[in-house]
KEDO-924300 format. One record per residue (C-alpha): residue number from 0; x, y, z. Coordinates in Angstrom, 2 decimals. Example, Ala and Ser with C-alpha at 12.3 -4.5 7.8 and 13.67 -1.06 7.14 Angstrom:
! KEDO-924300
+-----+---------+---------+---------+
:  nr :      px :      py :      pz :
+-----+---------+---------+---------+
:   0 :   12.30 :   -4.50 :    7.80 :
:   1 :   13.67 :   -1.06 :    7.14 :
+-----+---------+---------+---------+
//
This chain:
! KEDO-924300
+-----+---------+---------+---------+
:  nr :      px :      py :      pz :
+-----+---------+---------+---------+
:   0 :   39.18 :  -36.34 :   -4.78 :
:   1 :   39.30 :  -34.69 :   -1.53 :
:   2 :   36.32 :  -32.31 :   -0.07 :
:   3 :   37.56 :  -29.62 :    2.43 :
:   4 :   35.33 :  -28.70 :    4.71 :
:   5 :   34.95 :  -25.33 :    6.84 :
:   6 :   32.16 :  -24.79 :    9.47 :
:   7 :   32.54 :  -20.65 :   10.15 :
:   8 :   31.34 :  -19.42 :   13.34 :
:   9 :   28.46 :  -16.96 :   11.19 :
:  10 :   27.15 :  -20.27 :   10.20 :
:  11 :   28.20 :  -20.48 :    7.11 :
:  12 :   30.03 :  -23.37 :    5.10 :
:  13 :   33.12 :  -23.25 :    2.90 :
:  14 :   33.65 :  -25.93 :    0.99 :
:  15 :   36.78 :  -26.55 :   -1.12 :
:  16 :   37.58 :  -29.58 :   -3.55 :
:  17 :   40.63 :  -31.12 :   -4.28 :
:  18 :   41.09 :  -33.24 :   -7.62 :
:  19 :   42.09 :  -36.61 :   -6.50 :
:  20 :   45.17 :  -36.37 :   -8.97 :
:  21 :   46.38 :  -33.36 :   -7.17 :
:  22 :   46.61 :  -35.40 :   -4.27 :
:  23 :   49.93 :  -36.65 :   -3.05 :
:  24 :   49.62 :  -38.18 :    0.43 :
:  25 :   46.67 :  -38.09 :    3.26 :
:  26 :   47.61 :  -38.14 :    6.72 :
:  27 :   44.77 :  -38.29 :    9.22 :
:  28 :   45.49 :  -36.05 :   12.09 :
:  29 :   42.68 :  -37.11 :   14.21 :
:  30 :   39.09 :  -38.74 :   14.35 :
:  31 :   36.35 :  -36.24 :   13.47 :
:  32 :   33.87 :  -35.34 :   16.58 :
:  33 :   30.36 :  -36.59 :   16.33 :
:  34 :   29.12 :  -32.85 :   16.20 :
:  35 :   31.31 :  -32.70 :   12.62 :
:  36 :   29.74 :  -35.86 :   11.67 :
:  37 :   26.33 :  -34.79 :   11.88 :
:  38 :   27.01 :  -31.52 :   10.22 :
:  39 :   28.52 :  -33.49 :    7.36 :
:  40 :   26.10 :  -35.71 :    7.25 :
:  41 :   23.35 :  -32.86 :    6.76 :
:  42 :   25.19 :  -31.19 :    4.30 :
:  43 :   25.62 :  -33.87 :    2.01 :
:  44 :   22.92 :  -36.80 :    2.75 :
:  45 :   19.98 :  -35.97 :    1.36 :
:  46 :   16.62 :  -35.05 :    3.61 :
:  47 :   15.30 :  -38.38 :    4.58 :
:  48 :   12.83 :  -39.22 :    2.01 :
:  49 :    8.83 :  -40.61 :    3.64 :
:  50 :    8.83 :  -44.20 :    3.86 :
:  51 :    5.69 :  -45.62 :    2.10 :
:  52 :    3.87 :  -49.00 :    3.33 :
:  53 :    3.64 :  -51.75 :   -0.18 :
:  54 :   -0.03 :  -50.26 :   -0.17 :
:  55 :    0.50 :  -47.17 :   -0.75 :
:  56 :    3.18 :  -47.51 :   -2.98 :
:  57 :    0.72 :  -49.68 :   -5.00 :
:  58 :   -2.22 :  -46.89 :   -4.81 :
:  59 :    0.76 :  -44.37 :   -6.21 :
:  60 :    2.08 :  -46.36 :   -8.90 :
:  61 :   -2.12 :  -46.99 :  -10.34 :
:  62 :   -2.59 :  -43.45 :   -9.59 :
:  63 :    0.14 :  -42.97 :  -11.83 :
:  64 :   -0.77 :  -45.29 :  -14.50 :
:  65 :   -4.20 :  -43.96 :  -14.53 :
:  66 :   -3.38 :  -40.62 :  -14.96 :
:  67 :   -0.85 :  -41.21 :  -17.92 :
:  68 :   -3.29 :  -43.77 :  -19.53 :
:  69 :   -5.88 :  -40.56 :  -18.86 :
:  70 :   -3.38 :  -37.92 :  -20.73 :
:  71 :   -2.89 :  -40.79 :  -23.90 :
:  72 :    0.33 :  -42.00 :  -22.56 :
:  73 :    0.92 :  -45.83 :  -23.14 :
:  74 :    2.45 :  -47.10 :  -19.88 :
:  75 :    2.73 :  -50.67 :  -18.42 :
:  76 :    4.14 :  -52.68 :  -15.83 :
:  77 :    7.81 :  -53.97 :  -16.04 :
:  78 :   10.27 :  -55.24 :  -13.97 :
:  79 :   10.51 :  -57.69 :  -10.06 :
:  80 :    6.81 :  -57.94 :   -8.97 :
:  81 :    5.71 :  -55.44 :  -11.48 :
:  82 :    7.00 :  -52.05 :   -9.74 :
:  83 :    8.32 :  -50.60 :  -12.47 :
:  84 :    6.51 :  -48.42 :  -14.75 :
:  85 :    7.12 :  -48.06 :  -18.76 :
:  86 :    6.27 :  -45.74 :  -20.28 :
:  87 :    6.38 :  -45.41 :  -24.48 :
:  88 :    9.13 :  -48.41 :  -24.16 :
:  89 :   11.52 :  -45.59 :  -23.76 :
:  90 :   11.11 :  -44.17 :  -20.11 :
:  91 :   10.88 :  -46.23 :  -16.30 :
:  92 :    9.28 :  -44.98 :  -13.08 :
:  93 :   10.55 :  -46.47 :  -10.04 :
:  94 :    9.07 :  -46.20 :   -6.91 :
:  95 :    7.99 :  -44.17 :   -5.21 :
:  96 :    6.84 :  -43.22 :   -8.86 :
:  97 :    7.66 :  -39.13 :   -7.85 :
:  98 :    9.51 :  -36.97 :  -10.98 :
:  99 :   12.96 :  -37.50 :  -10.06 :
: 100 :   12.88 :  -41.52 :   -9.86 :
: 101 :   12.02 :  -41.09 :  -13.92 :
: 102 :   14.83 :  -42.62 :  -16.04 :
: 103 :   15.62 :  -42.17 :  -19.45 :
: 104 :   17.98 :  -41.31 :  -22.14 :
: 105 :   15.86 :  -39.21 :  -24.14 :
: 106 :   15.90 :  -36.12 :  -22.14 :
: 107 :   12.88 :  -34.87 :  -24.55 :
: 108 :   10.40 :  -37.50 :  -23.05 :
: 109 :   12.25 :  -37.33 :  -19.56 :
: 110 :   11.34 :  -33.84 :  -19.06 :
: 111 :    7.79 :  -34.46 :  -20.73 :
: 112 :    6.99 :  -36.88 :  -18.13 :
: 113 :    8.21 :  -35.63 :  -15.37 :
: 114 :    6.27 :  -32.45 :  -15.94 :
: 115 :    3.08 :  -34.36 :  -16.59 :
: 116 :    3.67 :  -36.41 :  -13.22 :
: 117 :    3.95 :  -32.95 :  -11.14 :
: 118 :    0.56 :  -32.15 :  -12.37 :
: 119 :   -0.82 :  -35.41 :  -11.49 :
: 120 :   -4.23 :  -34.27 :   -9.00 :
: 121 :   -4.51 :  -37.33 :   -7.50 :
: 122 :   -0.69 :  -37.78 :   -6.74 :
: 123 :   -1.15 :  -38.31 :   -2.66 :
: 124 :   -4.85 :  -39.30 :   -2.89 :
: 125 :   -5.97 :  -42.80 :   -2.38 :
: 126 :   -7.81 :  -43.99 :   -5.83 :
: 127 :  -11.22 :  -46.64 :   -4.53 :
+-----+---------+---------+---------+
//
């Protein structure tokens, strides 16, 4: 597939996709200028997510296992070094252990979870 894209002078963005079987031939004209690249690159890249040191990536993940073990939710730790967390067997949180980096195919317990993580008080708070 091909992604057409339109910077208009208002500031707005059209954006037009081509099925890749709909494509014949591409002929590049010419190299893109930086100044495209960086508006592509902000369109489509994600916002750069925070970097977290091991430590606090370890105070998030027992925040989060406390706080399901506190709401009756078996979890434990899976996976290299133990950075995964399981929960019910049927459900992983990777880190940084946020709602989005759940994964599972029950979309039931997914949702479940993920809501119960967004409620999680002590989320960004360092657990002594």
């Amino acid at each position: 597939s091909i992604v057409l894209v339109n910077f208009v002078d208002t500031g707005k963005v059209s954006v037009v996709t081509i099925m890749g079987h709909a494509v014949q031939t591409v002929e590049l004209m010419s190299e893109g200028e930086n100044i495209t690249k960086e508006k592509l690159s902000a369109l489509f890249m994600p916002v750069a997510a925070k970097i977290y040191s091991n430590e606090e990536l370890e105070q998030r993940k027992s925040s989060l296992k406390s706080w399901l073990e506190k709401n009756r939710i078996p979890v434990t730790e899976q996976g290299d070094q133990n950075k995964l967390l399981c929960v019910a067997g049927v459900l992983t949180v990777s880190p940084p252990y946020n709602p989005e980096d759940c994964n599972s195919s029950n979309e039931i317990i997914l949702s479940r979870v993920q809501s119960l993580i967004k409620c999680n008080p002590n989320a960004d708070q360092k657990t002594d």
